[in-house]
Each structure stands twice: as C-alpha cells, then as structure tokens.
C-alpha positions as CSV (number, residue, x, y, z in Angstrom):
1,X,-103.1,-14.8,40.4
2,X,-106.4,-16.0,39.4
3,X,-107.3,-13.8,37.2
4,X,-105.6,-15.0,34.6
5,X,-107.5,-18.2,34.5
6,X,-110.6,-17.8,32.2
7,X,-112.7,-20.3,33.4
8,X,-112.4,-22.2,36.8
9,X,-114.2,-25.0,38.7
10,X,-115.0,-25.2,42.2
11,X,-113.0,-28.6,42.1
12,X,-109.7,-26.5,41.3
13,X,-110.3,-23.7,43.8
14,X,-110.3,-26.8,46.6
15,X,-106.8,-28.3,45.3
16,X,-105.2,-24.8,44.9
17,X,-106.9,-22.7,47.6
18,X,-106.5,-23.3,51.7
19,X,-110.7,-23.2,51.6
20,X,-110.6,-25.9,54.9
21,X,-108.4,-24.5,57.3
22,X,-108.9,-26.8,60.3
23,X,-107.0,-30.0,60.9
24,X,-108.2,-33.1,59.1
25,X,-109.4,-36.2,61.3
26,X,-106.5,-38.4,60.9
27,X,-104.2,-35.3,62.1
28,X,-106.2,-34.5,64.9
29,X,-106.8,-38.0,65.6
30,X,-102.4,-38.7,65.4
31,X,-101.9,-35.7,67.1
32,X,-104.3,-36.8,70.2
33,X,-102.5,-39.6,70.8
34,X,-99.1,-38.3,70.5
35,X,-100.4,-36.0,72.8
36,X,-101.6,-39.0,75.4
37,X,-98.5,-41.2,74.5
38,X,-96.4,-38.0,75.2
39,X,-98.4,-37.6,78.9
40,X,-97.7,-41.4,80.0
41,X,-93.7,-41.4,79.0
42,X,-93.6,-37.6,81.3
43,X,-96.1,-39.2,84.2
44,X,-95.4,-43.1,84.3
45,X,-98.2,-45.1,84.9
46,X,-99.1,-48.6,85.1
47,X,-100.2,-49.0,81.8
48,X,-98.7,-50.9,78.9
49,X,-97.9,-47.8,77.4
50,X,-95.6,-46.3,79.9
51,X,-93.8,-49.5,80.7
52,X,-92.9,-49.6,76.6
53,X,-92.1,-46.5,76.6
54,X,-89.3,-46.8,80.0
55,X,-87.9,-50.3,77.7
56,X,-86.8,-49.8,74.4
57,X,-87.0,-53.9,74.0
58,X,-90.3,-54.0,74.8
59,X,-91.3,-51.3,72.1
60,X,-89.1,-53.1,69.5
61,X,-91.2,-56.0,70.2
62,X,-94.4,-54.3,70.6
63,X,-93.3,-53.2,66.8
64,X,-92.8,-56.0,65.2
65,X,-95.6,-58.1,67.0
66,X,-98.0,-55.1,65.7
67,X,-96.5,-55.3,61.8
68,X,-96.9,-59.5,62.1
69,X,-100.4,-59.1,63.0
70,X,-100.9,-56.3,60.0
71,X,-99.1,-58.8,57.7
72,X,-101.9,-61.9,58.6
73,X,-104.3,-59.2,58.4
74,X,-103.4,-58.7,54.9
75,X,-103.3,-62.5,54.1
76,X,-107.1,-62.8,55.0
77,X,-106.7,-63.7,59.0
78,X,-107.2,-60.6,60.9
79,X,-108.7,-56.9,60.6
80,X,-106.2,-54.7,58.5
81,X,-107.8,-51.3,60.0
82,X,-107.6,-52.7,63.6
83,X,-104.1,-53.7,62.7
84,X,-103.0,-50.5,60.9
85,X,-104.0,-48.4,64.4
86,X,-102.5,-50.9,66.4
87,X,-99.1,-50.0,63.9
88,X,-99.5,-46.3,63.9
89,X,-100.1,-46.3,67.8
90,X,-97.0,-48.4,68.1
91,X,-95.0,-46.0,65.4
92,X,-96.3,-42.5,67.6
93,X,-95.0,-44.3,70.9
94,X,-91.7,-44.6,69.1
95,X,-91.3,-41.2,68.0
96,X,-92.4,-40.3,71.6
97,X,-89.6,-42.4,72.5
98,X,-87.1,-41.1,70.5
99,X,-87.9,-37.6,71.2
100,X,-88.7,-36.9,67.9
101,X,-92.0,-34.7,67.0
102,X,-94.3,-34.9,64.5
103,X,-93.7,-32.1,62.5
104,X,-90.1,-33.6,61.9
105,X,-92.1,-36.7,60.1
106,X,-94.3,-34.3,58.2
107,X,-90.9,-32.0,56.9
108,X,-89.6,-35.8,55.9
109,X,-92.1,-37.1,54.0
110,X,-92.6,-33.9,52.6
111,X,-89.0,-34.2,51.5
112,X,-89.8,-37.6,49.9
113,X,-93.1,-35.9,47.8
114,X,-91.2,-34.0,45.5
C-alpha cells in the first residue's frame, strides 16, 4: 500500500490512483458515435452512413479514400485533425460492420501495451 512510500507527490497519486473516474472525451466522444453508427446499420436510413454500412465495397472504399486524404494531409495539403475523424469515423463504421465492439479493441491494444 501506500504507506510504505515516504514521501509522495500529487503527480504520482494521479498516475497510480483511479482519482478521475468518468470517461475521458475522446471515449465518450468514440463511444457516441459507435453508438449513432450502431443506430443507422439496425434502422437504415438514407444516409451515407447506412448505405456503407448494407455494402462492404463501399466501406472499403470509404477507407481507403479517408487514409488518402489523411496521407495529403500529412504532406501539407489538407487538415490532418479533419482527416484523422474522418479515419476514426470510417474505422468505428467498420467495427460496426463487423460486429465487433469496442471493448474487443480496447482488450487488443491492451494486449499490444505490454
């Protein structure tokens, strides 16, 4: 426990001690629109979204036109945060595709941190 430590900062108690217990933004954020992506491939609409979600071809190309536009973005013609949504929207409408949830991401790349 802690009380072995002699002298602690406030600094450590954040990395070692669950002081913020709600969700950050990006996960909230993420989670929103898996949530919203989710809701279009269960209730079709006309959007863009559903009609990539009912044709794999069209989200393989959605893909790679959205990493193209990241990869000008990052060569000085284009906005690399617009472009890095634009990817993560296109990588959440996969996994909504696929069937796959979040959580099994989050288990993977926790995998990966060790």
């Amino acid at each position: 426990g802690l009380s072995i430590i002699q002298k602690i900062r406030f600094s450590d108690l954040v990395v070692i001690s669950p002081l913020k217990k709600e969700e950050s933004l990006i996960g909230r954020v993420i989670s929103r629109e898996y949530r919203q992506i989710f809701d279009r491939k269960k209730y079709p609409t006309e959007s863009e979204t559903s009609k990539i979600l009912q044709d794999p071809e069209k989200l393989r190309r959605k893909i790679i036109e959205e990493a193209y536009e990241l990869t000008q973005a990052l060569s000085g013609n284009g906005n690399v945060i617009g472009e890095v949504s634009d990817n993560v929207y296109a990588i959440v409408a996969t996994l909504v595709q696929q069937g796959i949830g979040l959580d099994e991401i989050a288990k993977q790349m926790t995998k990966r941190q060790k």
